[in-house]
C-alpha positions in Angstrom: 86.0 117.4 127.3 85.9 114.5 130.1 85.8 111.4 129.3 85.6 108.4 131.3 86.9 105.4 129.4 85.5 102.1 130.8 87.8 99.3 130.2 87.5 95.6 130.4 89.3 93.8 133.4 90.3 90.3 132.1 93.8 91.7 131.4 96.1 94.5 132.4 95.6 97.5 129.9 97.4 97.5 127.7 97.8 93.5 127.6 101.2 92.0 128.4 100.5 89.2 125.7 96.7 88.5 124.7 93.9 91.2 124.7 92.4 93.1 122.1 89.8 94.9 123.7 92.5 96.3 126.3 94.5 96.6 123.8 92.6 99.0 121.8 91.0 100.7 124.8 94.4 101.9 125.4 95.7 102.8 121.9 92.4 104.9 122.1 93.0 106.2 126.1 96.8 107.1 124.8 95.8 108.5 121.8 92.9 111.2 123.4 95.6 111.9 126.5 98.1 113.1 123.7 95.6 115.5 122.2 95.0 117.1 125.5 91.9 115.2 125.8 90.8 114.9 130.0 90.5 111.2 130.1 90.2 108.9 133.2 90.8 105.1 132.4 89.0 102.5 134.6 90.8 99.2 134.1 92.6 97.3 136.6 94.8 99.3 139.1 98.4 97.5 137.2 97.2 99.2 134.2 99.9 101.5 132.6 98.0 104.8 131.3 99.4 108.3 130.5 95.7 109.2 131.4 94.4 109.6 134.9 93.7 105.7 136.2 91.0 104.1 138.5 90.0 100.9 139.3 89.0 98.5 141.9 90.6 95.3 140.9 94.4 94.9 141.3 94.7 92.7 138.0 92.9 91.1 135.4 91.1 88.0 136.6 92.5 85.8 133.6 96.1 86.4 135.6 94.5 85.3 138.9 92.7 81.9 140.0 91.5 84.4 143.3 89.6 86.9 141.4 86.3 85.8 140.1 85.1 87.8 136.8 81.8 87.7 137.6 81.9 89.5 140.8 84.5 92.3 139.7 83.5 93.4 136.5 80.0 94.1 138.3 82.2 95.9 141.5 84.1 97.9 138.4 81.0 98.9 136.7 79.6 100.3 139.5 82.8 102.1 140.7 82.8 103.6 137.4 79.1 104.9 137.1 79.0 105.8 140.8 81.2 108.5 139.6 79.4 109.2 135.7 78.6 112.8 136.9 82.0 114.0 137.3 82.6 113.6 133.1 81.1 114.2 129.9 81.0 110.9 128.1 81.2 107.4 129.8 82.9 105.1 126.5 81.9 101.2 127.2 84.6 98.4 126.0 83.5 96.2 128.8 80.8 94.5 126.9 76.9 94.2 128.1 77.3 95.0 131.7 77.0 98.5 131.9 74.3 98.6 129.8 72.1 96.9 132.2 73.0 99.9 134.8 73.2 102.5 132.1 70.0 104.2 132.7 71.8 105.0 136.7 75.0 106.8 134.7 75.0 110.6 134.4 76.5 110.8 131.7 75.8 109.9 128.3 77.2 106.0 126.8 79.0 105.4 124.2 79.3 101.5 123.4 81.8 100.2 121.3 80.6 96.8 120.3 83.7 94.9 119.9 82.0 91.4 118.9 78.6 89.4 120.2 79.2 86.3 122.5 75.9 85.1 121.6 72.5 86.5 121.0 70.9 85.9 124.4 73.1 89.2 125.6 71.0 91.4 123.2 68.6 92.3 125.3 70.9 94.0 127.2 71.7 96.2 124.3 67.9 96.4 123.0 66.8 98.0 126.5 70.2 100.1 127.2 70.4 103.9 126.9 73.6 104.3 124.8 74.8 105.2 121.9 76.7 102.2 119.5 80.0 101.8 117.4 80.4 98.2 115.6 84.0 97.5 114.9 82.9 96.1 111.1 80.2 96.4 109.0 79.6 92.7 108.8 78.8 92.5 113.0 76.4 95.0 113.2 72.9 93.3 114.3 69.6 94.4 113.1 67.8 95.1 116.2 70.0 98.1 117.1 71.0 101.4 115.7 75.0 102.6 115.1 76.5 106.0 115.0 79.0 104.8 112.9 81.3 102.0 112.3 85.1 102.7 113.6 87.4 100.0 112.1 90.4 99.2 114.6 93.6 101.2 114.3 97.4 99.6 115.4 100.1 101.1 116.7 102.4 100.8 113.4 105.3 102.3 115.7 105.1 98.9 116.8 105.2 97.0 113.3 108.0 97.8 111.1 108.0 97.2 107.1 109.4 94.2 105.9 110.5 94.2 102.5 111.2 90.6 102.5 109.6 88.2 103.8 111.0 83.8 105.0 109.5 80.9 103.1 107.3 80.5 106.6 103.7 80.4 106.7 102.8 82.4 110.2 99.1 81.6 112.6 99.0 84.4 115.0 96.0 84.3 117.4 94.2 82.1 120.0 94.1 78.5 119.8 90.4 77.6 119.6 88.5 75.4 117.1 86.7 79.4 115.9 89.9 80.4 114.8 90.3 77.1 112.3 94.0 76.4 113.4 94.0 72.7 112.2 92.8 74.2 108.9 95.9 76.4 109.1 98.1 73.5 109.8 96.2 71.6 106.7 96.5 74.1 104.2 100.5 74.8 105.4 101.2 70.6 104.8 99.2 70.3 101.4 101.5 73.9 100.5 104.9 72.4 101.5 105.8 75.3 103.7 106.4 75.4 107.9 104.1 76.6 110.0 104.3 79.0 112.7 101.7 79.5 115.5 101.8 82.1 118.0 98.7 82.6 120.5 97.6 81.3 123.8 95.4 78.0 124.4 92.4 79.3 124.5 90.6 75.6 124.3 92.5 73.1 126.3 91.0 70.2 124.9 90.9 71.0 121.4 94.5 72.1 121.5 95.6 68.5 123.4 93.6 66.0 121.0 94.4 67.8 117.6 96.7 71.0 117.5 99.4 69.2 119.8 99.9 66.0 118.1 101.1 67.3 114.6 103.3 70.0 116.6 106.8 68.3 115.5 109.1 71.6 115.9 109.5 71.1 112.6 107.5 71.9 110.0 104.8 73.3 112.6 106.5 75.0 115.2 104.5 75.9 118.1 106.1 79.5 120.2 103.6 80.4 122.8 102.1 83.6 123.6 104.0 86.2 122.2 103.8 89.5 123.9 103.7 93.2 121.6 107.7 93.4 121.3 108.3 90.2 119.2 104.7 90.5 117.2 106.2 92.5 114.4 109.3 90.6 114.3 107.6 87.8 113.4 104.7 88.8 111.6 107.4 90.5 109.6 109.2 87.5 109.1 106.2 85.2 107.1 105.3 84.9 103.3 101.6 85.0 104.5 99.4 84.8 107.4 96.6 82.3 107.6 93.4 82.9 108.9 90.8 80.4 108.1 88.2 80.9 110.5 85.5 79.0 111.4 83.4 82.0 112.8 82.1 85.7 111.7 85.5 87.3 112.7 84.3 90.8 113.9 87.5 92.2 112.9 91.0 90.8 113.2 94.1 92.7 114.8 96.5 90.4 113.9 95.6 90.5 109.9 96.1 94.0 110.3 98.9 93.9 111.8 100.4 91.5 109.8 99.6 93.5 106.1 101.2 96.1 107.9 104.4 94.6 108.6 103.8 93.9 104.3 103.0 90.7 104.8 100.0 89.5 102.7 97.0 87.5 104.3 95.1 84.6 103.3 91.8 84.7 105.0 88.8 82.9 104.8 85.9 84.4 103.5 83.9 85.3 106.6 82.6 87.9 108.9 85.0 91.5 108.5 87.8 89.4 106.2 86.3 91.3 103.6 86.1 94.9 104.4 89.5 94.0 106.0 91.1 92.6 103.3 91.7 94.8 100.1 91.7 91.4 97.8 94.9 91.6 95.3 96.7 94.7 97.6 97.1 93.1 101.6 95.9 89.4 100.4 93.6 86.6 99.5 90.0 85.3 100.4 89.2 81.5 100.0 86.3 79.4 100.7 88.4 75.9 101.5 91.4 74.7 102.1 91.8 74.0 98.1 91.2 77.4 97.4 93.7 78.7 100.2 96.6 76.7 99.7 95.9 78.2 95.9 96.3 81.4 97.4 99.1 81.0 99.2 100.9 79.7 95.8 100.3 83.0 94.4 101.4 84.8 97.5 104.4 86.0 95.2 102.1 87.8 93.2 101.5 91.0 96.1 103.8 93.3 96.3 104.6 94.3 100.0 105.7 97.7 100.0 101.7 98.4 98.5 100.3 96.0 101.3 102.0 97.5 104.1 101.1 101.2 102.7 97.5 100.1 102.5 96.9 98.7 105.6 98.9 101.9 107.3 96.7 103.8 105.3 93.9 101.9 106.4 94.1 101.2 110.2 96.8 103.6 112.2 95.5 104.2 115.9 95.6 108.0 114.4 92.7 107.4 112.1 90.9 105.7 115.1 91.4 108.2 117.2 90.1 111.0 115.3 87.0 109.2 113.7 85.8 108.5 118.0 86.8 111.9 118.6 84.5 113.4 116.0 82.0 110.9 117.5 82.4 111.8 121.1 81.7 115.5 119.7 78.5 114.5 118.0 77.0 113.3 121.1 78.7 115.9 123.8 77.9 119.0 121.5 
């Protein structure tokens, strides 16, 4: 079995600090490799890969002012088809792109859908010839057909049990308006406990006019982005993760991550939170910033040793890997 694995190109893969769809395109890239699965990773060329890599692109275009998106993801799609005859399954993480070229690959597509920008890319999906995975129940759309749904898997080597937990209410993810992090600052004051945000500024001008002002180092404590190395550490380290979105979150690494590290989530009540969330076990859903700071005073009440075995049970990059597998199978055979 050859399989081509077409990656995105905003970041290195895996990411250094932010990116989830090169994150996961690698988990799944190492993952196939170590089963003696031929797989060729396009991404860009400072990519680190047990599998064979290709590329066009020397790094992601988020790293570099020089390299416009646009223009390289189209150069990096084609790259990657002009070669679809050499293997037997091209699997797309790079969004809507190929699919407007997939009828010119040689090879059959598989999609993974890891979350709609809007709805004026479906079109591109409606018309393409390729097979589809959604990430979560809740973001499939009605216009198209799945094989299946594959829920991310982590690398739990990466995100070590702890049995105890700080006093510390923890924000892990970008800082945009979508991702509710004044609500998470909110609900943290009106619960009496610190806050502390990880992620990168995703939305300049939101973060300067109202995440920055009630930074105080203090009782929210802003650390940056924090690359894979310190993630469990202090995901480990919280009572709870918050994660009042604003949006249909597609899936959510970092609540995963978090439950399995053993600590508990409270999570709004929208988009995958609750096919993600086993309610009682990993955490809480809530509907308002009453409701959450409620949850979070009954944080005590989940028992982390059964979180973390849950969510490991759950979500391991293991469990990925062998759900696309039997996929890629499906369509090859």
């Amino acid at each position: 079995m050859k399989i081509a694995m077409l990656g995105p190109i905003a970041w290195r893969t895996p990411p250094l600090h932010y990116g989830p769809w090169e994150l996961i395109t690698s988990l799944l890239t190492e993952g196939l490799t170590a089963r003696g699965v031929d797989v060729t990773l396009f991404a860009t060329l400072d990519s680190v890969t047990s599998a064979t890599l290709d590329g066009v692109v020397p790094t992601g275009y988020e790293d570099s002012a020089e390299i416009d998106g646009r223009v390289w993801e189209a150069i990096h799609v084609s790259h990657a088809l002009a070669r679809s005859g050499e293997f037997d399954l091209i699997h797309n993480h790079l969004d809507w792109l190929p699919l407007a070229f997939s009828a010119h690959s040689s090879a059959p597509m598989l999609t993974t859908i890891h979350g709609f920008s809007g709805q004026n890319i479906l079109p591109a999906y409606v018309r393409a010839r390729s097979h589809f995975v959604s990430i979560s129940d809740s973001d499939r759309s009605p216009d198209l057909e799945y094989l299946a749904t594959v829920h991310h898997g982590v690398d739990l080597s990466g995100l070590p049990f702890h049995p105890a937990g700080g006093d510390d209410l923890i924000l892990f993810g970008r800082i945009h308006p979508d991702k509710g992090t004044d609500i998470a600052i909110e609900i943290a004051r009106r619960a009496g406990r610190r806050l502390i945000m990880c992620g990168i500024v995703q939305d300049r001008e939101y973060f300067t006019e109202i995440v920055e002002p009630r930074i105080d180092g203090e009782q929210v404590v802003y650390l940056g982005s924090v690359g894979p190395e310190e993630r469990g550490t202090i995901l480990g380290s919280g009572a709870a993760l918050l994660h009042p979105i604003r949006f249909a979150e597609p899936f959510g690494l970092s609540v995963v991550e978090s439950m399995a590290c053993g600590t508990p989530v409270v999570a709004y009540r929208k988009g995958s939170m609750p096919e993600v969330v086993d309610e009682g076990v990993t955490g809480f859903l809530a509907g308002s910033v009453d409701e959450a700071v409620a949850c979070v005073g009954r944080i005590g009440e989940i028992d982390r040793a059964a979180c973390s075995a849950r969510a490991r049970e759950r979500f391991s990059a293991d469990r990925m890997v062998e759900e696309y597998l039997a996929i890629y199978r499906k369509i090859i055979g």
